[in-house]
SEMI-156271 format. One line per field, with one value per residue: x, y negated, z of N, C-alpha, C, O in turn; residue in three letters. Coordinates in steps of 0.001 Angstrom, whole numbers, padded with zeros to 6 digits. Last residue first. Layout:
N
npx = X,...
npy = Y,...
npz = Z,...
capx = X,...
capy = Y,...
capz = Z,...
cpx = X,...
cpy = Y,...
cpz = Z,...
opx = X,...
opy = Y,...
opz = Z,...
fidren = ALA,...
//
This chain:
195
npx = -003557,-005368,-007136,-007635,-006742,-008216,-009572,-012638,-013659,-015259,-015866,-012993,-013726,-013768,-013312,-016524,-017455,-019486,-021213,-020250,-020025,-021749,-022322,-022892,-025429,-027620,-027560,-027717,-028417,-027857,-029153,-030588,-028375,-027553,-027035,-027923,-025280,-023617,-024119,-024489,-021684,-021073,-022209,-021072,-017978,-017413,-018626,-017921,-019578,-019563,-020142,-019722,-017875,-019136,-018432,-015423,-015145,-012185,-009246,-008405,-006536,-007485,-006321,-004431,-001832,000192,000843,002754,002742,001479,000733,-001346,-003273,-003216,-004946,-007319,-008537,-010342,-012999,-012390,-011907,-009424,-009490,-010120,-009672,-011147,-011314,-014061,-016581,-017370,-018883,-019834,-023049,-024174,-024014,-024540,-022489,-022257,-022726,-021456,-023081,-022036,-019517,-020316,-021241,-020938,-021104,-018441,-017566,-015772,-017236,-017895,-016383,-016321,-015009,-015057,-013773,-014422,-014051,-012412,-009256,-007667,-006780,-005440,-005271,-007750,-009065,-007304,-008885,-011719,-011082,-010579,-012966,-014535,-013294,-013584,-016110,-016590,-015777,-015860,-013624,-012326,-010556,-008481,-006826,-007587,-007290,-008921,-008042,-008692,-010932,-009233,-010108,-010561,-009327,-007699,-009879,-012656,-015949,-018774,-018855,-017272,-014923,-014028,-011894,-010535,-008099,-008275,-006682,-005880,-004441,-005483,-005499,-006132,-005632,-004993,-004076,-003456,-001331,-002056,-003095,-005854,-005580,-005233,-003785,-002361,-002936,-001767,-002240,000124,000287,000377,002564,000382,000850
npy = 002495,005053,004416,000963,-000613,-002289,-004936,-005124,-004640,-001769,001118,003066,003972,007553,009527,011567,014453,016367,016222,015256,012863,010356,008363,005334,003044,001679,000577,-002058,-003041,-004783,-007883,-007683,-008972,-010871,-012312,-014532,-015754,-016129,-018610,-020558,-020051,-021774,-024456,-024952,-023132,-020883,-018248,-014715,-011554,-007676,-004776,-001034,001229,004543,007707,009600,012764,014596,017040,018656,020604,023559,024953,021914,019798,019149,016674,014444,012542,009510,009301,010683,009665,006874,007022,008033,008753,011508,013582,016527,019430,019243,017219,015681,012430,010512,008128,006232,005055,002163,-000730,-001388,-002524,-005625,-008529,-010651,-013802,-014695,-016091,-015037,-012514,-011158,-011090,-009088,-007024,-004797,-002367,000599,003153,003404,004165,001657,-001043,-004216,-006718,-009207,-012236,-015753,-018392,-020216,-021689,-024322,-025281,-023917,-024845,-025256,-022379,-021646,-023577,-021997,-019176,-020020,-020662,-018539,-016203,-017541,-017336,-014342,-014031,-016537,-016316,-014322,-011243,-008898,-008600,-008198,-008565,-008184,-007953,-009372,-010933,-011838,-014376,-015467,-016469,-015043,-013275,-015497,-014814,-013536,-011707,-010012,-010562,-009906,-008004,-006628,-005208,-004607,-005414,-009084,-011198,-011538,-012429,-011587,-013178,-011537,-012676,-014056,-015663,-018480,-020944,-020229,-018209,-018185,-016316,-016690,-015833,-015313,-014278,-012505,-011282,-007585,-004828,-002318,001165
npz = 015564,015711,017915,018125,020944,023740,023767,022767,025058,024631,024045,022418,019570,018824,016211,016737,016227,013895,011809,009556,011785,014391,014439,012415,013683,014665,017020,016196,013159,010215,009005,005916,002965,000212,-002211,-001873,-000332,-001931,-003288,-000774,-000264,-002664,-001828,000502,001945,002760,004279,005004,004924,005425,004889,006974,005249,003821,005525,004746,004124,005316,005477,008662,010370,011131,009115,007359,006758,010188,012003,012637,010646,010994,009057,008426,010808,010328,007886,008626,011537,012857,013845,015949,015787,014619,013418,009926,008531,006659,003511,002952,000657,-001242,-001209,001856,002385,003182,003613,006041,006790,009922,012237,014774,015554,013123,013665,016353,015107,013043,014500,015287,015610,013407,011536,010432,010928,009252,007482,005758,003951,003257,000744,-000466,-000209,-000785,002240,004718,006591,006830,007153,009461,011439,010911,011732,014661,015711,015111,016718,019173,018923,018881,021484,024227,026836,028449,028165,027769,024866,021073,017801,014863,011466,009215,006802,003713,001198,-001636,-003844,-005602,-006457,-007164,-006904,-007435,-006152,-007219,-005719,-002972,-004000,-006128,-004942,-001566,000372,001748,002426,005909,009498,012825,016058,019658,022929,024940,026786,028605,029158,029359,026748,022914,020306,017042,013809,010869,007899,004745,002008,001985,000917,-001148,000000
capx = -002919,-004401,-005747,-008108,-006351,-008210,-007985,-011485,-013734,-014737,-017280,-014080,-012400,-014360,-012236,-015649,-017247,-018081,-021143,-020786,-019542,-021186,-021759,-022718,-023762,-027632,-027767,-025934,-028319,-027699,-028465,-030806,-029504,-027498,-026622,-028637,-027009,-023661,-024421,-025517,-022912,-020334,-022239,-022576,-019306,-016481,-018736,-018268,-018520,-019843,-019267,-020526,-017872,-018266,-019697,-016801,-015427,-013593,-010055,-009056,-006922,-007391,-007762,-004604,-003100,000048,000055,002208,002946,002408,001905,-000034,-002586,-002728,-003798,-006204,-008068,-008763,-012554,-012530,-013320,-009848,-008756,-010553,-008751,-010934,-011167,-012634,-016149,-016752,-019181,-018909,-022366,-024863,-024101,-024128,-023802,-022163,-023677,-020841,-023379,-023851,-020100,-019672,-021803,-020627,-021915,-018750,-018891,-015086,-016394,-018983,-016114,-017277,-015708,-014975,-015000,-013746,-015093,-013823,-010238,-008543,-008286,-005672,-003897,-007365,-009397,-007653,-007151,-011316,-011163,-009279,-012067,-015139,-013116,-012254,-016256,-017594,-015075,-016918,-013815,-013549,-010685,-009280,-006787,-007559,-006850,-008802,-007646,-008503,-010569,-010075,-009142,-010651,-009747,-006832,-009002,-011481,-014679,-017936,-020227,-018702,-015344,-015353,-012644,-011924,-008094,-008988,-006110,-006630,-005571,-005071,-006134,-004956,-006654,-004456,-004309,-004123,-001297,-001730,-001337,-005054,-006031,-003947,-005077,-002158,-003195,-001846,-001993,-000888,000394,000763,002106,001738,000000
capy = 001858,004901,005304,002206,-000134,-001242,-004788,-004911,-006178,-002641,000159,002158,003000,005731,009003,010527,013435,016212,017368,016490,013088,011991,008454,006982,003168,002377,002167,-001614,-002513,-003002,-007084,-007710,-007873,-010770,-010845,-014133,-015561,-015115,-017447,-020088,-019968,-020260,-023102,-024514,-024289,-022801,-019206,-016330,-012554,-009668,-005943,-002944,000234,003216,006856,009239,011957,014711,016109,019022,019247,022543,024813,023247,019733,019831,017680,015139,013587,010348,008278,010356,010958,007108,006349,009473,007718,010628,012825,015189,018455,019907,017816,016114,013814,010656,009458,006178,005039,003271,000267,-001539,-001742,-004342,-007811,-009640,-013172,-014459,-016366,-016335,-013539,-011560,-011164,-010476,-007928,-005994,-003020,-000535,002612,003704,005063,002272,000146,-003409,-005174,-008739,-011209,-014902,-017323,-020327,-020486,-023520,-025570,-022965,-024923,-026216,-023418,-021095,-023336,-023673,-019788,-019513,-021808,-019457,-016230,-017274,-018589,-015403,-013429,-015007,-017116,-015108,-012832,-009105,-008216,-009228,-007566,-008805,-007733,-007685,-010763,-011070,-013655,-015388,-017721,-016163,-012895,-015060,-015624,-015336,-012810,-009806,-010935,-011202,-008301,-007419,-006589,-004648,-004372,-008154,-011680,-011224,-012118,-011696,-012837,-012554,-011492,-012967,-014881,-016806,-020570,-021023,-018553,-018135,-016896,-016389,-016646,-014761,-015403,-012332,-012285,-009183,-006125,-003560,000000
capz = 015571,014572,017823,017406,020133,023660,024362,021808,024534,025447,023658,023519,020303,018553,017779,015673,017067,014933,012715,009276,010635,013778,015551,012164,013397,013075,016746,016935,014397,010335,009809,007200,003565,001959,-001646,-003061,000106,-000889,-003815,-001312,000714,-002215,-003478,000384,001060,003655,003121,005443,004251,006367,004663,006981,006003,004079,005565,005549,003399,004842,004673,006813,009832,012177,008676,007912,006311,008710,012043,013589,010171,012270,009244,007497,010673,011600,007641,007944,010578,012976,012962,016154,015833,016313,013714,010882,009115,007533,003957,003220,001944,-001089,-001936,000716,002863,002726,002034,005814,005771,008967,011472,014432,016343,013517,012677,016203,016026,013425,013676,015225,015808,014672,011450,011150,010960,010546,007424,006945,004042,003802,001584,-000460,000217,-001190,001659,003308,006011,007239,005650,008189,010878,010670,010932,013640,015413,014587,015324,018901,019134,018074,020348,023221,024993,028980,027831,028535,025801,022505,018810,015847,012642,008792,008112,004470,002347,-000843,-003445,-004442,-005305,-007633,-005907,-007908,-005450,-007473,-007681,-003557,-002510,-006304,-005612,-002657,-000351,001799,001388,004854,008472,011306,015008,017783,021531,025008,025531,028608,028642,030596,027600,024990,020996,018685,015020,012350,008608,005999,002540,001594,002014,-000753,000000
cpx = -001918,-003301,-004907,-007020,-007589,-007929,-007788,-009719,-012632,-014720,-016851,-014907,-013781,-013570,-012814,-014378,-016159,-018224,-020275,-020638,-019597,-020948,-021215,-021854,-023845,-025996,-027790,-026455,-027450,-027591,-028488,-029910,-029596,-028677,-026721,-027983,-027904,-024621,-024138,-025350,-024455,-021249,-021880,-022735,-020500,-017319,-017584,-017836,-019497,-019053,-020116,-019241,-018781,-019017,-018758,-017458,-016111,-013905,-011479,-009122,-007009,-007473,-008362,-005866,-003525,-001991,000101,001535,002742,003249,002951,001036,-001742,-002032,-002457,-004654,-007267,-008928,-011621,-012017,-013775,-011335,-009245,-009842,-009689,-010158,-011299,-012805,-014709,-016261,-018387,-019411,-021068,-023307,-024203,-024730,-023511,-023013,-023204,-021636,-022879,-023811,-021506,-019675,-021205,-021373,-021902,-020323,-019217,-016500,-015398,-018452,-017045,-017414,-015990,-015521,-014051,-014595,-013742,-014648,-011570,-009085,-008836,-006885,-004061,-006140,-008714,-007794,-006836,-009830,-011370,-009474,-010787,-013655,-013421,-012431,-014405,-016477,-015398,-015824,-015045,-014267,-012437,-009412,-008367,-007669,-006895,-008793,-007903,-008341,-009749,-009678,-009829,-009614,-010461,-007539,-008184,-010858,-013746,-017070,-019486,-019860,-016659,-015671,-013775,-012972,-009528,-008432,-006506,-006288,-006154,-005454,-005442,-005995,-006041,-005253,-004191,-004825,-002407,-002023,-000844,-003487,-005695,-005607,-004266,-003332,-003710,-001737,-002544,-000906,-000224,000295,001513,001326,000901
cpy = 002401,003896,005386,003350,000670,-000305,-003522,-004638,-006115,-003469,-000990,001330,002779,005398,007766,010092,013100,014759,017146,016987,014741,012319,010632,007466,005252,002708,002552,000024,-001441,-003939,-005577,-007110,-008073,-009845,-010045,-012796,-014526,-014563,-016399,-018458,-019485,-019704,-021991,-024036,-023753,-023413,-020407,-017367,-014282,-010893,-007572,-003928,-001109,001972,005303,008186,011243,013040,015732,017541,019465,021037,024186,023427,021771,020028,018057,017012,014758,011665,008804,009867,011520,008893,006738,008396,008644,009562,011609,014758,017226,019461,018087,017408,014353,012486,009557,007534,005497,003545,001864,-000158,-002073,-003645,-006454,-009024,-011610,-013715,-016127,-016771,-015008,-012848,-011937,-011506,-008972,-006993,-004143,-001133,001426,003353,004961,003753,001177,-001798,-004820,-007880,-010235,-013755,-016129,-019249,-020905,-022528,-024934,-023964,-024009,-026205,-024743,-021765,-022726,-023811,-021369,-019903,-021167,-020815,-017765,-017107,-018620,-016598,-014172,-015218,-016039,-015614,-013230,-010685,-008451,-008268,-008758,-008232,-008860,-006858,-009292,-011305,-013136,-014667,-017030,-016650,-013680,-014748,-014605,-015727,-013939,-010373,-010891,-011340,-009117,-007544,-007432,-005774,-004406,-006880,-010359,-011512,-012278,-011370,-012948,-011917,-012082,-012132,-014051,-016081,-019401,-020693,-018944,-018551,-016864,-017112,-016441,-016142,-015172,-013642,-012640,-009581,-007209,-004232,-001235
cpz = 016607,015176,017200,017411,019571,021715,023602,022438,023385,024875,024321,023366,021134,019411,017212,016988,016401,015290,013786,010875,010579,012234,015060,013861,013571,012757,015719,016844,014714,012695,010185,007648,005348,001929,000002,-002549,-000488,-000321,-003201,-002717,-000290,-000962,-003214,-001104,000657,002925,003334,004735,005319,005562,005418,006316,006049,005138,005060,004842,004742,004876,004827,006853,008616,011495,010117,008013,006724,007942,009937,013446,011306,011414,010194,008271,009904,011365,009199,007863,009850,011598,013374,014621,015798,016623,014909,011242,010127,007515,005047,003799,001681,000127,-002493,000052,002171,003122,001784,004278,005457,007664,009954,012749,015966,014109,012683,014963,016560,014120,012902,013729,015795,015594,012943,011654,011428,010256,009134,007034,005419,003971,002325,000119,000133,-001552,000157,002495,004815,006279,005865,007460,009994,010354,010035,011981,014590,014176,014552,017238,018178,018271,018902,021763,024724,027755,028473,028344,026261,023581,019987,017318,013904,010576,008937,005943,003376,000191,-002044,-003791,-004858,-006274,-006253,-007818,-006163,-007146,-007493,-004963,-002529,-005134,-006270,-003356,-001483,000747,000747,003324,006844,010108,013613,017094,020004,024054,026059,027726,028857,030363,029161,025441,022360,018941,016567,013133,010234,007220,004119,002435,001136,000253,000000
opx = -000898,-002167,-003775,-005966,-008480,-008785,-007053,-008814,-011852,-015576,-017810,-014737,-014944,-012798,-012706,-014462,-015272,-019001,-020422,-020020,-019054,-021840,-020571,-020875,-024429,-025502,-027968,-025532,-026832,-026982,-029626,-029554,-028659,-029649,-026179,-028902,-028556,-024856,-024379,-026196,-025129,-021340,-022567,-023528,-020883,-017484,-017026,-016625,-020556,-017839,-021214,-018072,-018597,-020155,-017827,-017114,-016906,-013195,-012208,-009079,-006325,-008326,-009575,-006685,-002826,-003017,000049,001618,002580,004464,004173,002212,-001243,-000894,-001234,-003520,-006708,-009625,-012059,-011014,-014921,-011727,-009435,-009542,-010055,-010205,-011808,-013792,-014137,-015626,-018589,-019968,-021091,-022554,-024300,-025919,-022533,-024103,-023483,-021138,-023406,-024218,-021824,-019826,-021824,-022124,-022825,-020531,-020297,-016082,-014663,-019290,-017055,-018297,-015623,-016707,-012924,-015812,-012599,-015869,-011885,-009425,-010027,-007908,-003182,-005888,-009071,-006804,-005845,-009468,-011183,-008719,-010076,-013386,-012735,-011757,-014043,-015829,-014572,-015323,-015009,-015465,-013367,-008382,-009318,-008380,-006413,-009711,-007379,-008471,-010405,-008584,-010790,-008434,-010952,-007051,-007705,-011020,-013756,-016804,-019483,-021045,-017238,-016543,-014637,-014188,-009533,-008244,-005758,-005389,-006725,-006551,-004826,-006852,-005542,-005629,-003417,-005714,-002453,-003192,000308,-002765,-005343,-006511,-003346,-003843,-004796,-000933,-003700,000194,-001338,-000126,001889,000152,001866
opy = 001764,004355,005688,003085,001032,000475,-003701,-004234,-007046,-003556,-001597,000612,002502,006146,007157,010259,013705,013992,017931,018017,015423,011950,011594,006842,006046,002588,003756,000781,-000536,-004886,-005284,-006028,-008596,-009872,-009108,-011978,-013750,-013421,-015402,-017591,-018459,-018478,-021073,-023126,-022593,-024564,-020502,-017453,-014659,-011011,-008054,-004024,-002070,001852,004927,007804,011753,012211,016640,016866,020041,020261,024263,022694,022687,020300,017369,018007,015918,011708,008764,010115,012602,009299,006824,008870,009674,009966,010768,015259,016792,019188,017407,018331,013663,013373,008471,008040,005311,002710,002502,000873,-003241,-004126,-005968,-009158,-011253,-013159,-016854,-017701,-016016,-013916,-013062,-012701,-009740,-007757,-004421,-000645,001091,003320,005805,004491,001567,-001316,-005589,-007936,-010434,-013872,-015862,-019240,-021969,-022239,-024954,-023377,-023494,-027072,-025562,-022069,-023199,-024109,-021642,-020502,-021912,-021482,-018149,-017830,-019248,-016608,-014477,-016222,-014853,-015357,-012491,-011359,-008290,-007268,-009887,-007677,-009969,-005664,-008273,-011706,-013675,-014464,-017850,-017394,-013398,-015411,-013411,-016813,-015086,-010137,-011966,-012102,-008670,-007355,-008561,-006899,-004311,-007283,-010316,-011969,-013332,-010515,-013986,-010747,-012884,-011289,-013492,-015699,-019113,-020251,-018124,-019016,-016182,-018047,-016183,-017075,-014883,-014080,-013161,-009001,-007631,-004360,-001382
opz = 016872,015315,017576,016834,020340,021297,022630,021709,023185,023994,024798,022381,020841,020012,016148,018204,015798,014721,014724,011149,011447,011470,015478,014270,014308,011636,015537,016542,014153,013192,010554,007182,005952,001174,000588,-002520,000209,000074,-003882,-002939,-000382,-001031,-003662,-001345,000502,003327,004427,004528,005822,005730,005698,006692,005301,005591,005772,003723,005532,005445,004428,007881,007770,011927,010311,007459,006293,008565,008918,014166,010930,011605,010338,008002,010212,011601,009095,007797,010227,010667,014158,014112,015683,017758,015917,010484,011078,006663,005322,004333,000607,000772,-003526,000432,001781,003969,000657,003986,004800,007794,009001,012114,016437,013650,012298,015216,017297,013515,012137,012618,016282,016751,013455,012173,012596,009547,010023,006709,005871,004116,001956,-000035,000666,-002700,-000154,002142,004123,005443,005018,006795,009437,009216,008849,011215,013916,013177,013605,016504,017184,017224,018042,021257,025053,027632,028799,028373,025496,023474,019895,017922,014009,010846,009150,006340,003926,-000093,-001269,-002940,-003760,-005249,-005956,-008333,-005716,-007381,-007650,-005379,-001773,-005107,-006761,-002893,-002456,000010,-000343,003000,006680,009886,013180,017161,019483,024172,027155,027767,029182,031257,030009,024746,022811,018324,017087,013134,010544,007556,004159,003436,000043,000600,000751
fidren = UNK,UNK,UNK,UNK,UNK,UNK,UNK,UNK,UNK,UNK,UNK,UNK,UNK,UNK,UNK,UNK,UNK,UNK,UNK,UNK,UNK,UNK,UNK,UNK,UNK,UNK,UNK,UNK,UNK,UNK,UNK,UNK,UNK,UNK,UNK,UNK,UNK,UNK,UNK,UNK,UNK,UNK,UNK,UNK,UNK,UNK,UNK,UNK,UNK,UNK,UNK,UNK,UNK,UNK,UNK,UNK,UNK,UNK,UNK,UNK,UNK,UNK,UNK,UNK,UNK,UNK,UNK,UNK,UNK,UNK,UNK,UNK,UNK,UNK,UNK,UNK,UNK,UNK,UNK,UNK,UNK,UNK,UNK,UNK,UNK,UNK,UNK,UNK,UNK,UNK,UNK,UNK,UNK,UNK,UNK,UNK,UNK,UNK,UNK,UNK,UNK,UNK,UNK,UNK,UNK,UNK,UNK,UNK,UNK,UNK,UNK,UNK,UNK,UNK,UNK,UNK,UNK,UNK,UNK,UNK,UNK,UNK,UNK,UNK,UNK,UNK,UNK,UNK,UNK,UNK,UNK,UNK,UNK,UNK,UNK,UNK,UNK,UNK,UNK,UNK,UNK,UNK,UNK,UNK,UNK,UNK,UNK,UNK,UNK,UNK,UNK,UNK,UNK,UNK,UNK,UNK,UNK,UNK,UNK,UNK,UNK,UNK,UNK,UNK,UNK,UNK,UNK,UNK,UNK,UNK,UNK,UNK,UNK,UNK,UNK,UNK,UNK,UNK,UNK,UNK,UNK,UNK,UNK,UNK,UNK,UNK,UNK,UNK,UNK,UNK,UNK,UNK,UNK,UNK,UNK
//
């Protein structure tokens, strides 16, 4: 996978590091074509890691992204996935009034090992484990997309793609059958295993 370009912003509270929000100009090269928005013009949300904090998560995303279009003015939307694969809905998303567009339109492998479905990027990486009849291949469910506008043309044709929010129980909590490795139902401190 190539690197790119990526913009990270420390979050403190009372002058105490307490996590960072990164965001990218993402893997897909047609991350927004399909709502209008050439791949320079957007950037994805790809990571938001925080300890223990008081801020609503909403609010932390709300002002990153202002510094975002600040030292980026021209970005015209940002998009954002919600891992229904680790249980997530996006609900933060929701709560900072983003436009949700339905699903993506391909899911992602997973490793299943010992019953439990793994990130397959975490189970490559480790090499830990041989493809066996302990870790197989299987297909999951793709990911909630969420995009956020910086203008009202780009707003509005986002719009024209928006579907009702997916609820926090409409998240896949089983894959043919097995238990998924979800990341704690916490304030995000708490890694996806992969990582």
């Amino acid at each position: 996978m190539p690197v790119g370009r990526l913009a990270y912003f420390g979050v403190w509270e009372d002058a105490v590091f307490i996590g960072t929000v990164i965001y990218s100009n993402g893997v897909a090269r047609n991350l927004a074509m399909w709502a209008g928005v050439d791949r320079f013009e957007c950037s994805e949300l790809v990571r938001v890691a925080l300890n223990t904090h008081r801020t609503p998560v909403t609010r932390i995303i709300a002002i990153t992204l202002k510094l975002l279009h600040k030292t980026s003015p021209k970005l015209r939307v940002v998009v954002s996935y919600a891992d229904i694969n680790a249980g997530h809905h996006g609900g933060i998303y929701q709560g900072g009034g983003w436009t949700y567009t339905g699903l993506a339109s391909m899911g992602a492998k997973g490793v299943l090992i010992d019953g439990v479905v793994r990130n397959r990027r975490g189970f490559t990486g480790t090499r830990k484990h041989k493809f066996t009849a302990k870790a197989t291949l299987v297909d999951l469910p793709p990911k909630h997309r969420y995009i956020k506008a910086f203008n009202a043309l780009d707003a509005a044709r986002v719009l024209a793609w928006a579907k009702p929010y997916p609820k926090r129980d409409s998240c896949a909590e089983s894959v043919a059958g097995c238990t998924l490795d979800v990341q704690s139902r916490g304030d995000g401190s708490i890694p996806i295993s992969a990582l």
